[in-house]
Residue, then its C-alpha position, 0 to 999 in steps of 0.5 A: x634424165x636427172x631433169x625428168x626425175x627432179x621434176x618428178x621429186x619436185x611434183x610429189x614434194x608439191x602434191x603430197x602436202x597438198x593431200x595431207x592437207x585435203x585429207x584433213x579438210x575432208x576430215x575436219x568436214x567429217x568432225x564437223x558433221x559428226x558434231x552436228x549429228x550428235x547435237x541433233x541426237x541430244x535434242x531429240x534425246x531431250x524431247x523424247x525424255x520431256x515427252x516421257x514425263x508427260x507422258x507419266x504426268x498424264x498417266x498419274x492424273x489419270x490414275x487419280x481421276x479413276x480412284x476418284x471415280x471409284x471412291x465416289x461410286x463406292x460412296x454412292x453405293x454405300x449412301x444408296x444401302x444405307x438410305x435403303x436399309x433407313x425406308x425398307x420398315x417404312x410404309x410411306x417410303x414403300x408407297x406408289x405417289x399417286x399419279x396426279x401429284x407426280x405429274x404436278x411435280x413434273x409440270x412445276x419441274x419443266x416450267x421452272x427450268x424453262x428459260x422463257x418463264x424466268 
């Protein structure tokens, strides 16, 4: 009887170790992971946080364009005001051209940009 119970205390002094070091194996896999993990996390963290500023770069350029838009419009319509208020007392400027000097124009017009006749 002494022998089984030695042999028994002699088994679990051998398994008991033996699981602590499976334990922390299984552990250490666990941290590993963990660490990989939150790697990945940064670096998406870091994509998404790039992809924001371009995000906001594209936004600010695009502010820019349209201001630029609507202060040229702004200038256009004031320049178009301003020529009209300049020929409203004008009788030449109020005048139909007659039809044979506009279709003059025209035929000049499409045979200068014609590539053929360069």
């Amino acid at each position: 009887m002494k022998a089984v119970i030695t042999v028994i205390l002699i088994l679990l002094l051998i398994a008991l170790p033996c699981v602590g070091f499976y334990q922390g194996y299984r552990s250490g896999l666990a941290d590993a992971e963990i660490d990989y993990t939150r790697g990945r996390l940064q670096d998406s963290e870091a994509a998404f946080d790039e992809l924001r500023a371009l995000a906001a770069e594209s936004r600010a350029a695009l502010l820019a364009v349209r201001e630029a838009e609507q202060k040229r419009n702004a200038e256009g319509e004031a320049r178009r005001e301003k020529i009209q208020a300049a020929t409203q007392g004008d009788d030449c400027a109020g005048t139909v051209v007659p039809a044979g000097v506009s279709d003059g124009l025209l035929r000049r017009e499409t045979a200068s940009s014609d590539p053929d006749n360069v």
